[in-house]
N, C-alpha and C positions, 0 to 999 in steps of 0.2 A: 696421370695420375691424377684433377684434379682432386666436393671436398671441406666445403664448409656445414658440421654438423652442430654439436651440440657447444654452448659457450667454452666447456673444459677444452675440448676437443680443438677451440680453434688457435685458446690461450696456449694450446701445446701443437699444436700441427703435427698430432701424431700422424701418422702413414696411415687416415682411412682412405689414404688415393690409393692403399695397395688391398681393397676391396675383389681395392682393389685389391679371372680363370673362370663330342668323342664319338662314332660312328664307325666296316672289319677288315680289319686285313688283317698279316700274321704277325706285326709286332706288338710285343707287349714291354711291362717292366723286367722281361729276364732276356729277352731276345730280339735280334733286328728285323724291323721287315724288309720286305721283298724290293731287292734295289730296282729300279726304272733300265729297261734293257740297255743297251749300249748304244741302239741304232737311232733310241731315242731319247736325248739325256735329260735329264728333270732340271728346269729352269731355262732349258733351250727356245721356247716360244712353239709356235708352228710355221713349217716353209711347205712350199708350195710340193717340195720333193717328198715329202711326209704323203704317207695314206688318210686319207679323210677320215677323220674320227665322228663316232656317233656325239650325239650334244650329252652333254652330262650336266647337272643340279648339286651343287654342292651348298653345305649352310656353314654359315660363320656368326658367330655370334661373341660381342664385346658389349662394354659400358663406356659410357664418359657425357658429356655435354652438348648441347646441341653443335656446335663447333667441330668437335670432334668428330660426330656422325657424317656432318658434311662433307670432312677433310677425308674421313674412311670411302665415301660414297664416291668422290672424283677418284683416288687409289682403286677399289673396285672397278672403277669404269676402265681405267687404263688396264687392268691382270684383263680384264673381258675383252679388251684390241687385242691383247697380245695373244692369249687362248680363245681363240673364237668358238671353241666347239666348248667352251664352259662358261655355263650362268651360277652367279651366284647369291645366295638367296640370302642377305643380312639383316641380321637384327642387333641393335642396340638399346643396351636394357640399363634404366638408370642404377647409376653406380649403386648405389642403397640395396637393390633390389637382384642385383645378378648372381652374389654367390648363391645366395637361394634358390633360385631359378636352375641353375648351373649346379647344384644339388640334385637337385628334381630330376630334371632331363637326364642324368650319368643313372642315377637308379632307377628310372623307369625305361634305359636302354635305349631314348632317344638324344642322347647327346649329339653336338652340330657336330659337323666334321673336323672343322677348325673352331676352335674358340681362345679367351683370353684365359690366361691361367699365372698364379702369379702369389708371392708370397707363402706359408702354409699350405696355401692347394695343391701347389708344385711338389712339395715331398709326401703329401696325403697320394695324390695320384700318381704321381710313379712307384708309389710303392704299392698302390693296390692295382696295378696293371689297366690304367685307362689308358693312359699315356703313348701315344707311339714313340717308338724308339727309331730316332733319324737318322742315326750315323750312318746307313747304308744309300739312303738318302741324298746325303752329305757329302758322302767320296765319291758319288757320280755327279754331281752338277757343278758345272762352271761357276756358278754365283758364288760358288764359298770356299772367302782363302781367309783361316779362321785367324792370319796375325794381321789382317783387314778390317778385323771386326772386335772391340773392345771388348777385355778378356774379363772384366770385371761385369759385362753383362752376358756373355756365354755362358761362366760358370754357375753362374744361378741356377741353369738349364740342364747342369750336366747331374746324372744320377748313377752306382756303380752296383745297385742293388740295396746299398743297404743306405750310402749317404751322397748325402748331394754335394754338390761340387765338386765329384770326379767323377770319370768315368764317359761313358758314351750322353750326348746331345737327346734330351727328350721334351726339349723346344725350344723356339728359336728367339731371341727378344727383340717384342715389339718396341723397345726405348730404353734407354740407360738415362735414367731420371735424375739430374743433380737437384736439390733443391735449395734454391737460390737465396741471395738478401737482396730484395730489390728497395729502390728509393725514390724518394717524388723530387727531383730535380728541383723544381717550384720552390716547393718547400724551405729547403737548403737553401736556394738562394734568398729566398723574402727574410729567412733568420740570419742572414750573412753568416752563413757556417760553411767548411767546406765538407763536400760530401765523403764516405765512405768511400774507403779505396780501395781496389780491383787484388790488392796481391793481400794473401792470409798473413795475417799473424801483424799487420800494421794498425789496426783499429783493433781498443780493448771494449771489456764491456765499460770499462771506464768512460771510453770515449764517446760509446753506441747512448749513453746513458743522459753523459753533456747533451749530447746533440739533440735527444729526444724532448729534454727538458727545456732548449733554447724553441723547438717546434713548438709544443704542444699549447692551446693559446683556448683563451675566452674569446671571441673574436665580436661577440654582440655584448658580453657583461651583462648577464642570467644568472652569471654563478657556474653554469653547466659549460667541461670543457666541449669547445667544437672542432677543434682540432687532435688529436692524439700523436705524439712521435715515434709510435713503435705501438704494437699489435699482432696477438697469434704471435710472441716468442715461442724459436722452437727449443723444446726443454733437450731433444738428442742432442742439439747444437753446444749447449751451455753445458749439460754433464759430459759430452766426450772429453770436450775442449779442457776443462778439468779434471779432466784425469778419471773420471768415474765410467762406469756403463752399467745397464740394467742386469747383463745377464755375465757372468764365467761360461761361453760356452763350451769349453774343456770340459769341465767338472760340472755343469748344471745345476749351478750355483747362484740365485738370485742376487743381486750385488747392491740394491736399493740403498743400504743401513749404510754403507759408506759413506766415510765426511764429503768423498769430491764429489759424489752424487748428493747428497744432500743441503749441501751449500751449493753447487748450481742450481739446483729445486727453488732453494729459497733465493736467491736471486733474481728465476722468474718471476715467482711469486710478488716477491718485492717490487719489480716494475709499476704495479697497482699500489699492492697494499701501503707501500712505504713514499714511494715517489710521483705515486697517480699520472704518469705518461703514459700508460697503458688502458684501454678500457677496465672496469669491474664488469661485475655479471648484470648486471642492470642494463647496462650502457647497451653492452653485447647483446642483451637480448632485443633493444630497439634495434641495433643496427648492427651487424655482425663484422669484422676486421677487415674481413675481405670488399664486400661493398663500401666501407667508410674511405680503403684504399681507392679505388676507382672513382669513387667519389671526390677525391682531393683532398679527404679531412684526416690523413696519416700518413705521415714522415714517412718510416720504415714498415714492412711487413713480409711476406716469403713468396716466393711463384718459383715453379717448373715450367719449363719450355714451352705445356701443353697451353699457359699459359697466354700467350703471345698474341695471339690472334685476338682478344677480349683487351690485352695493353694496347695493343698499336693504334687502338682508335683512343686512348685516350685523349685528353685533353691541355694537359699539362707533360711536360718531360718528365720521363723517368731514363734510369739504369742500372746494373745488378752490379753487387760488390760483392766481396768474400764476408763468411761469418766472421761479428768480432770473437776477439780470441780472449781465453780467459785470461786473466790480469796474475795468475797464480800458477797457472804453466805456459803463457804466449803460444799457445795452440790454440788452431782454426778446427774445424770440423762440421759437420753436416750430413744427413743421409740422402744416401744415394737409393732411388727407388728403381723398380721395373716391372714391366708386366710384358710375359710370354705369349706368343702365338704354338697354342698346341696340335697337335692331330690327333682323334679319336685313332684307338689301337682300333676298333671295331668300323672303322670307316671304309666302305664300299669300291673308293675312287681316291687309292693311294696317290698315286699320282698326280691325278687335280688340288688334293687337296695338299699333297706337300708344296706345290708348284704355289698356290694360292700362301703357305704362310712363308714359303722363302720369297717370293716376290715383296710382300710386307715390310719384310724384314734386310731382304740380302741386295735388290736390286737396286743398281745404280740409279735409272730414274727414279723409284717408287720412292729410293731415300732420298731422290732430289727434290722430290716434289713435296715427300712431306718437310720438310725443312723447311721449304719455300712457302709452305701452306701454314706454317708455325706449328706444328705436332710436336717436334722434336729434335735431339741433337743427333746427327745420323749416327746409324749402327757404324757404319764404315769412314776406320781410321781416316783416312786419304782423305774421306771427302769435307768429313768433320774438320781436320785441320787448313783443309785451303779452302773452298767457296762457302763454307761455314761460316767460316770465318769472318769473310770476306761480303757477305751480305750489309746490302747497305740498310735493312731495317734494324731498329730497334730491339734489343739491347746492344748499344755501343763494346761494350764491356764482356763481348759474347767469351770471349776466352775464358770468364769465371766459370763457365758451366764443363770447360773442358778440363780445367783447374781440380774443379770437386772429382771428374770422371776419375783424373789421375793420380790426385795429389791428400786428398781430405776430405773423399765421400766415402763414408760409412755404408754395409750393407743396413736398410733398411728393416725394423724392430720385426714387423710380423711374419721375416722371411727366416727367421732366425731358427725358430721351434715349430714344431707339423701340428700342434694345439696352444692357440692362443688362449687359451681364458685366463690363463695368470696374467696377460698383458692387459687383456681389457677388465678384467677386477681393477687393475691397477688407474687406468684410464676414468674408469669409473668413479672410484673413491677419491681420487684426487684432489675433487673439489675441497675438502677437508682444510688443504694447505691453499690453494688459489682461495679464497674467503676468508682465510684469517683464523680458523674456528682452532685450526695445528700448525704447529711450528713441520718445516720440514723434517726436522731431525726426529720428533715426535713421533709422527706419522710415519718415516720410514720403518723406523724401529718396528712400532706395532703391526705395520705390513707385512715385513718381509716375511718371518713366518708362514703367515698365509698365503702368502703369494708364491714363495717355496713349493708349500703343499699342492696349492694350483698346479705350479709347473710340475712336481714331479710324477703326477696324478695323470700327466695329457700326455709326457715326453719320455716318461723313463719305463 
């Protein structure tokens, strides 16, 4: 998922990681395609007893950071040992830039065969029949035994015609995203504090708040701080955890104007305006949360798994704890992200290219290695709970990310509704209350409203 955009953006860490999401065969959004014969099972590899297949060219097309290219690029190499008679042609498009792209290519009929799909896109495209439908896919291959595989990122995938999360698989996830509280080790210790603890609901924001303000430091005496203890609060974290949420997804009911959302708003907000542990917009524009982290000069701030690979060189200790929990209901919370590997319903090489996104997603090695490469927390039960676990890098504390999968991750804001723009009006206008200019309660009030009208303009 990475991710760092606009200052609002980072004060809130909303999900633009969920940015972060087709070529013919006969499945669409109303029907399965054509399952892989029997003499040859899909996800089986090739053996010497198989008839020689002609070569085949399949495209797969995703986003993320130069890291992650590279972690995709050794995966591809290993599905390429395994399928010899298939090349595959990848491109990786900066996250900013893919949905657009990935617009384009579906409407002008060149969509890749595999691509990432994820959030909103996921119910846009199976309902308009881009989507292959895998489940026939699914009950032929050895690689998939669906209580192996966390149901909380399966059903993302799943469509029944009209609504998502039931029904037949129409793609597989590339990652069940927790999104973490990580912390600078360093830090904590030079303030002789102790650090945030690993189980929910034991650290309030009371506590998160102490600790930020025992960090945060003039370290030259400028005037200007150069430390911060806390950066990029995430605002789902703080209204779940309080009892609030953005949306009634029952009723389609924007839920903004609520006290427990509104007082968690302003709480974030307050981290700046009221207690200056936080950057302001100024600050953030020299140096953005996520750099000042890496940097050494912020206590607290958030990371996903895809993370890892950019921490493990740091410099100083760090390790991820659970969200603090509101001090008004001692609930933890956090969203949980994902992004799918789909198949074009119009893809030419069912078979390669299902073979290609269940290997991504289902195979023992491919989720060994990405784990091992820092991508992510593997799709598969089993493996997530023992050698997962059990890795001796960095994050100590890796159980919190299994914690969120099980226990207190939320699905992710943009996966919720098939048209965001009531989400990003909201994103948008925000800054209103992060600057001071409106009280949360203020602001919400005169939102909701409009943001209503937003949503029921896209969704209903």
């Amino acid at each position: 998922m990475n991710n760092n955009l606009k200052w609002l953006s980072l004060v809130l860490m909303s999900s633009m990681l969920v940015l972060s999401a087709c070529s013919g065969g006969s499945g669409s959004a109303g029907g399965s395609a054509e399952p892989t014969p029997s003499n040859e099972p899909s996800g089986g590899g090739e053996t010497a007893e198989q008839p020689k297949k002609e070569p085949v060219t399949i495209e797969f097309m995703g986003h993320g950071n130069p890291n992650e290219k590279k972690i995709f690029e050794q995966l591809i190499a290993s599905f390429e040992k395994k399928y010899t008679h298939v090349k595959v042609k990848y491109t990786s498009v900066p996250p900013g830039e893919y949905g657009q792209k990935l617009t384009t290519l579906v409407s002008s009929g060149k969509a890749p065969d595999v691509f990432y799909v994820g959030g909103s896109e996921f119910y846009r495209f199976a309902e308009s029949g881009i989507l292959m439908n895998l489940q026939a896919q699914l009950d032929q291959t050895d690689l998939f035994n669906p209580d192996n595989v966390w149901k909380q990122a399966l059903d993302r995938y799943r469509y029944d015609g009209s609504t998502v999360g039931t029904g037949d698989i129409y793609g597989l996830p590339k990652d069940v995203g927790p999104w973490a509280f990580v912390y600078n080790k360093d830090l904590f210790d030079k303030a002789g504090i102790a650090p945030p603890p690993a189980r929910a609901g034991e650290w309030t924001w009371d506590d998160m708040l102490e600790a930020a303000k025992a960090i945060t430091a003039d370290n030259n005496g400028d005037g200007k701080t150069d430390v911060f203890g806390v950066g990029a609060y995430n605002l789902e974290s703080a209204v779940w955890g309080n009892g609030g949420d953005f949306l009634d997804s029952t009723t389609g009911t924007v839920t903004i104007d609520k006290p427990e959302f509104y007082e968690a708003m302003q709480f974030a907000a307050d981290l700046n305006l009221v207690h200056k542990v936080s950057p302001n917009q100024e600050a953030e524009q020299a140096m953005n949360a996520y750099t000042r982290f890496v940097n050494g000069q912020m206590g607290m701030f958030a990371m996903g798994p895809w993370d890892q690979p950019a921490f493990w060189d740091l410099p100083f200790g760090w390790d991820i704890a659970a969200w603090p929990a509101s001090p008004n209901t001692g609930k933890t919370a956090t969203w949980l992200g994902s992004m799918g590997f789909a198949v074009s319903a119009k893809t030419k090489h069912v078979e390669e290219a299902f073979n290609l996104a269940a290997f991504l997603s289902l195979d023992e090695e491919g989720q060994r290695q990405n784990y091992q490469l820092g991508q992510a927390v593997p799709n598969l039960i089993d493996m997530a709970n023992g050698e997962f676990l059990a890795y001796e890098k960095a994050p100590a504390n890796r159980q919190v990310f299994l914690d969120i999968i099980q226990d207190y991750g939320r699905t992710d804001l943009p996966a919720r509704s098939k048209d965001n723009q009531w989400l990003d009006t909201f994103w948008q206008e925000a800054s209103k209350v992060w600057n001071g200019e409106m009280s949360a309660k203020d602001w919400t009030a005169m939102m909701q409203p409009k943001l209503q009208e937003l949503y029921d303009k896209g969704n209903k």
